[in-house]
C-alpha positions in Angstrom: -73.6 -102.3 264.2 -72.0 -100.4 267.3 -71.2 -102.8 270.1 -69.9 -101.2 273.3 -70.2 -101.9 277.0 -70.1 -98.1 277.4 -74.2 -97.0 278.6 -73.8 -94.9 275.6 -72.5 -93.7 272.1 -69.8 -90.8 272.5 -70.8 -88.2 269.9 -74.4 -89.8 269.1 -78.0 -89.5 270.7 -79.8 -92.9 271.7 -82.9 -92.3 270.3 -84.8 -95.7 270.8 -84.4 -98.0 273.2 -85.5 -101.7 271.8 -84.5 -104.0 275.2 -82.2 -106.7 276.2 -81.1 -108.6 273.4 -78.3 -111.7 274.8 -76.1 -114.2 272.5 -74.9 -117.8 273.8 -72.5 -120.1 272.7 -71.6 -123.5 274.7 -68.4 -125.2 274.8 -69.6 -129.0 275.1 -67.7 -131.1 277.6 -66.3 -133.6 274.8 -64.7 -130.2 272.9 -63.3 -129.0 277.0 -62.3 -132.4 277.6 -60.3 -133.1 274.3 -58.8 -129.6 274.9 -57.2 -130.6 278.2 -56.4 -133.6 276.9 -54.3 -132.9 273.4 -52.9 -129.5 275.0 -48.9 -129.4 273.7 -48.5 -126.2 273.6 -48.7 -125.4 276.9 -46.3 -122.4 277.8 -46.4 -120.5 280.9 -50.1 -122.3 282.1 -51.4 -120.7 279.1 -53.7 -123.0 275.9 -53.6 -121.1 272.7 -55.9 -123.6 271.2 -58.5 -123.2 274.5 -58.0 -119.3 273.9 -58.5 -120.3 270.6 -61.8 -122.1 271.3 -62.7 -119.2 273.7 -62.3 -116.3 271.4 -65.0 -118.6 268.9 -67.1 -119.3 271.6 -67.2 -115.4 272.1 -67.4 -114.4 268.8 -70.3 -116.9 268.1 -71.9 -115.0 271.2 -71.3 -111.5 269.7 -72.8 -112.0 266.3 -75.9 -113.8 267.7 -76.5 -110.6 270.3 -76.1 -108.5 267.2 -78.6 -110.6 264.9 -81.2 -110.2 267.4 -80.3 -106.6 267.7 -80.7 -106.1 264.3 -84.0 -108.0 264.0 -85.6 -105.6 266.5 -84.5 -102.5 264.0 -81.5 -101.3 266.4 -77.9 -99.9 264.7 -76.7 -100.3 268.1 -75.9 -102.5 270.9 -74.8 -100.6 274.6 -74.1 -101.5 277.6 -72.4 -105.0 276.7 -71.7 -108.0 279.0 -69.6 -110.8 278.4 -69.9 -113.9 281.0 -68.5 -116.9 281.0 -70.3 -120.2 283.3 -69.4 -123.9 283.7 -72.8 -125.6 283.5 -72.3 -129.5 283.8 -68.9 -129.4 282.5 -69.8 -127.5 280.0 -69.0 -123.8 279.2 -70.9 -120.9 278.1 -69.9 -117.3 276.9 -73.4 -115.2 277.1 -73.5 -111.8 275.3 -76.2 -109.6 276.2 -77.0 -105.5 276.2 -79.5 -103.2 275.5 -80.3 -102.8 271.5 -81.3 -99.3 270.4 -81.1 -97.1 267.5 -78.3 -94.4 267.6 -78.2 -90.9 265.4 
């Protein structure tokens, strides 16, 4: 599966478009709040185990936008947006693009 947040594939023709396909993963507040809580390896304002969290979160939001890609018979996914939201002390990383088939 191509994932890019480029509107299209250097070298390749988009020849179907299959719509907006979007992948979310939430952060609950007890995971945020333990975070703050047991950070030690603070170092320069910087959480390696919140970036941590954050790069799962993300990738959790990534594989979920390419499962639903894949289920609608795309190859591809363009046109990628990552966003990030605090919702009720929680946060969510939502993944979304347009699926299509590249050749």
């Amino acid at each position: 599966m191509i994932v890019t947040t480029t509107p299209s594939v250097e070298g390749q023709l988009i020849a179907e478009y299959h719509g907006i396909v979007v992948g979310e993963a939430i952060l609950g507040a007890n995971v945020i709040r333990d975070l703050f809580a047991g950070i030690t390896d603070i170092l320069g304002g910087r959480s390696g185990a919140y970036e941590e969290e954050l790069g799962k979160a993300r990738t959790v939001a990534l594989e979920e936008m390419e499962d639903r890609a894949r289920a609608k018979g795309a190859n591809a996914v363009v046109g990628v947006d990552l966003d990030y939201e605090v919702i009720n002390n929680m946060l969510m990383v939502s993944a979304s693009g347009t699926a299509v088939t590249v050749r």
